[in-house]
C-alpha positions in Angstrom: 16.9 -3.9 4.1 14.8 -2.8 6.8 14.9 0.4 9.2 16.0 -0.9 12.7 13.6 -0.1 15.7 14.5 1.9 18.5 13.1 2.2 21.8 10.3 5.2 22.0 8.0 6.3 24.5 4.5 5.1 24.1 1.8 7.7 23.1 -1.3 6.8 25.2 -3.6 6.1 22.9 -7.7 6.6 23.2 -10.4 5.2 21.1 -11.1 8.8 19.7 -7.4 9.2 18.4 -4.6 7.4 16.5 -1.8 8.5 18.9 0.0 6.3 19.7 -1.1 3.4 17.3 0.1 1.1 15.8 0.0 0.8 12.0 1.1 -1.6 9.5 0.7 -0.3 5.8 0.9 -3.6 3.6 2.5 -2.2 -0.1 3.3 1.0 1.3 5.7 2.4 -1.1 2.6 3.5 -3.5 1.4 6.8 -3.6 -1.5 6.1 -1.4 1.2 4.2 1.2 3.5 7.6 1.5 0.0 9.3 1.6 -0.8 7.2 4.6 1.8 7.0 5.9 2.4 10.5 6.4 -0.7 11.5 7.9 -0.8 8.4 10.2 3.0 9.9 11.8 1.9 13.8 11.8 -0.9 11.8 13.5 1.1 10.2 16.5 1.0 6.9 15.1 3.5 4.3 14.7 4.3 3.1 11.7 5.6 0.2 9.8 5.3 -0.1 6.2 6.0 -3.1 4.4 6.9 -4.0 1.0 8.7 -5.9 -1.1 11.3 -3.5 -2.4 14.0 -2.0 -0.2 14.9 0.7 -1.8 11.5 1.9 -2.4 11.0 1.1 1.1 14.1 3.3 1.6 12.8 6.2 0.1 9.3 5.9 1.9 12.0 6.3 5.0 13.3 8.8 3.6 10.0 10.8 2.6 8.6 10.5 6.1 10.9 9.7 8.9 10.3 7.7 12.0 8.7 5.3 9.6 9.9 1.5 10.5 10.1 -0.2 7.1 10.1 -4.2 6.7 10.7 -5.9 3.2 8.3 -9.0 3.3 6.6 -11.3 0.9 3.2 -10.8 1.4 2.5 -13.5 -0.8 3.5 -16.1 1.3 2.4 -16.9 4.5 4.9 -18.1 6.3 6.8 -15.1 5.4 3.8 -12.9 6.8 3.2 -14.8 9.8 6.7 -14.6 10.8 6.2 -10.8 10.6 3.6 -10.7 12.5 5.5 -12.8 15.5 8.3 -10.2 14.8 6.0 -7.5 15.7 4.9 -9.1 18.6 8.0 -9.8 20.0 9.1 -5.8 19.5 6.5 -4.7 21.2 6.6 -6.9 23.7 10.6 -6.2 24.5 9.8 -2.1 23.8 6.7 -1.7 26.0 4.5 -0.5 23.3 1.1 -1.9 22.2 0.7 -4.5 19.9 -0.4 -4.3 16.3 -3.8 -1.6 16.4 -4.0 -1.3 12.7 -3.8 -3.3 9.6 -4.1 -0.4 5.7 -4.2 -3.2 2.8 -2.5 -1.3 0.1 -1.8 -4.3 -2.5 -3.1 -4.0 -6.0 -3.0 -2.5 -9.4 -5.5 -2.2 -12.3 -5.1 -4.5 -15.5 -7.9 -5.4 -18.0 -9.0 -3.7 -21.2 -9.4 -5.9 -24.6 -13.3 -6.6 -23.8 -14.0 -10.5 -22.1 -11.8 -12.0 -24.7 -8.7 -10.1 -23.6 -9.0 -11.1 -19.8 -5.7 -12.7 -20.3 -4.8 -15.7 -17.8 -1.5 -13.5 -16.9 -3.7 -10.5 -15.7 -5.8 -12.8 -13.5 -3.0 -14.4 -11.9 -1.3 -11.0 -10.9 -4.5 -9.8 -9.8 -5.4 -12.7 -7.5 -1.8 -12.3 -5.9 -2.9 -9.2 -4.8 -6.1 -10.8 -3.5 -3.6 -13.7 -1.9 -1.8 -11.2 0.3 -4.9 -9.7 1.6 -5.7 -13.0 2.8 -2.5 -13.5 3.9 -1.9 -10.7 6.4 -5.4 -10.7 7.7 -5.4 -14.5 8.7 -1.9 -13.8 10.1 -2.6 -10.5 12.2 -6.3 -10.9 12.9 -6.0 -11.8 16.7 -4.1 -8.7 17.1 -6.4 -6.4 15.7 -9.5 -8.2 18.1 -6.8 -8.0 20.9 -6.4 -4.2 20.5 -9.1 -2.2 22.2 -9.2 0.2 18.6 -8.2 -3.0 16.2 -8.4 -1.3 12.5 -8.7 -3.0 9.1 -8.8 -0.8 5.6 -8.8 -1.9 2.0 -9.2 -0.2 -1.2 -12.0 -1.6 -3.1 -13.7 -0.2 -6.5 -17.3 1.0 -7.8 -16.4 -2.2 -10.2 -17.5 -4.5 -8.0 -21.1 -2.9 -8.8 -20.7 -1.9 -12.4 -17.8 -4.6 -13.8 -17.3 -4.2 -17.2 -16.5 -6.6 -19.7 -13.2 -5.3 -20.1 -12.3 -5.2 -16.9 -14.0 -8.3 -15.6 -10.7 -9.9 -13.9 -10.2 -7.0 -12.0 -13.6 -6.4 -10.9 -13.6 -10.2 -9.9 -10.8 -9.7 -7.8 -11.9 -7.0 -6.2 -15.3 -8.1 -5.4 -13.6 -11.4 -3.8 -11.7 -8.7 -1.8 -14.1 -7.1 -0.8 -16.1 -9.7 -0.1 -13.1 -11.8 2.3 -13.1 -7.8 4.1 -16.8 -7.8 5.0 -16.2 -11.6 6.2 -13.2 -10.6 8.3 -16.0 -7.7 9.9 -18.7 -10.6 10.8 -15.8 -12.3 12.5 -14.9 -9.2 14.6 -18.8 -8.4 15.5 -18.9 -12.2 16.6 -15.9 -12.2 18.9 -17.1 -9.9 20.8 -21.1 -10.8 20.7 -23.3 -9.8 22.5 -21.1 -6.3 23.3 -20.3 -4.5 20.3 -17.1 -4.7 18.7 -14.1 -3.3 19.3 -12.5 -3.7 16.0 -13.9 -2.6 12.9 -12.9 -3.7 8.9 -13.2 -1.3 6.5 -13.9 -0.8 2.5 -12.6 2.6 1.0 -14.4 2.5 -2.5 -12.5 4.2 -5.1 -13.5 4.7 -9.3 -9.9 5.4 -9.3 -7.4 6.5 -6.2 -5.6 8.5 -8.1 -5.7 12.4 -6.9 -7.4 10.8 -3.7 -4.6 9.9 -1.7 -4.8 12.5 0.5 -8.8 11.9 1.0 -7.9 8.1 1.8 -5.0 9.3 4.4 -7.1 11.1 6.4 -10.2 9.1 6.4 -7.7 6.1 7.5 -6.4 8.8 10.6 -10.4 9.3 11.3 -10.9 5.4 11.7 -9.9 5.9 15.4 -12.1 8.8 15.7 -15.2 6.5 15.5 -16.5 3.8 17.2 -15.8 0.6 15.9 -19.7 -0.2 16.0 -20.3 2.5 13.0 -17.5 1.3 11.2 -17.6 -2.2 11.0 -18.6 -3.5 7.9 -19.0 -0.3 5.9 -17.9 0.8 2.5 -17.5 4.5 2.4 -17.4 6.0 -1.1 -14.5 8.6 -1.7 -14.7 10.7 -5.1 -13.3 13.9 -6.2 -14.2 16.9 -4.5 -16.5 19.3 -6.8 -14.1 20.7 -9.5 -11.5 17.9 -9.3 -13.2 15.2 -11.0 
């Protein structure tokens, strides 16, 4: 089940601000997703969140409304690219901008048991998770180059430089992540070359998000507060603030 669209006035939108964006939030009914989700609306933003549970997707609705919800199968590409040609035909029929900003949400810790216990069941979920980053960045990468603010955001983890044995699936997965991310960047400085880029792609690196939702929300708002040029191809550390660890 998904939230139907109605027509809204455009926000004008600038490179220094998020009004009147537009955001898709892929696995959006986390913690992090209603995080982001929330700041991106009090933001001016428009929002569509995506998932693969309605009712979750229901009570994202719920929890922040004005939030358009679409239940997809990231997973699959067809699936995703038939989204994305959605979305392009909405925006086209409601005079709004196309897609401005793509928050990759997907993922989910497993590991523990040392090297030996880096079960063949954990990988597989964990390199889903990879698979639907791939997924929605092949299928909405000329949007993002076609906005003049074109945002990409993942969560990534301080595994990637200290994996442990215990964890070594995930930190696989989210190195290859991070890794496809930084890729996606070259191709948006190239498009573009010699003139800088207009779109930027984005690591947010975590130990763990939880307790830093609210750090990620905002920093996600800020990525149309700086120029694309500054942004692209970064990883930008968020940890506790003193006292919270």
């Amino acid at each position: 089940m998904s939230t139907p669209e109605s027509p809204r006035p455009s926000v004008p939108a600038t490179p220094s601000s998020a009004a009147g964006r537009t955001v898709l939030i892929a696995g959006a009914t986390s913690a992090a997703g209603h995080a982001c989700a929330a700041a991106l609306q009090s933001a001016g933003a428009r929002v569509i969140a995506v998932g693969s549970n309605a009712d979750r997707l229901a009570e994202l609705a719920a929890s922040v409304p004005g939030t358009i919800t679409r239940v997809c199968d990231l997973g699959d590409l067809s699936a995703v690219e038939a989204l994305a040609a959605e979305i392009r035909g909405q925006a086209a029929e409601h005079g709004h901008g196309g897609l401005d900003g793509l928050v990759h949400l997907v993922g989910g810790w497993r590991g523990g048991g040392g090297l030996a216990g880096q079960s063949d069941e954990d990988w597989r979920a964990l390199e889903a998770a990879f698979g639907t980053l791939r997924n929605t960045t092949r299928a909405f990468n000329d949007d993002l180059l076609a906005s003049d603010a074109g945002r990409l955001a993942i969560v990534s983890s301080t595994s990637v430089e200290r994996p442990l044995a215990g964890g070594a699936n995930y930190a696989a997965a989210k190195a290859a992540a991070d890794a496809w991310t930084r890729a996606v960047a070259q191709g948006f400085a190239k498009a573009t070359a010699p003139e800088p880029p207009t779109a930027a792609a984005v690591v947010f690196v975590v130990k763990s998000l939880a307790g830093l939702e609210p750090q990620l929300a905002a920093d996600v708002v800020g990525l149309w507060s700086t120029p694309a040029s500054a942004l692209n191809g970064s990883r930008i550390t968020l940890s506790p603030a003193p006292g919270h660890a």
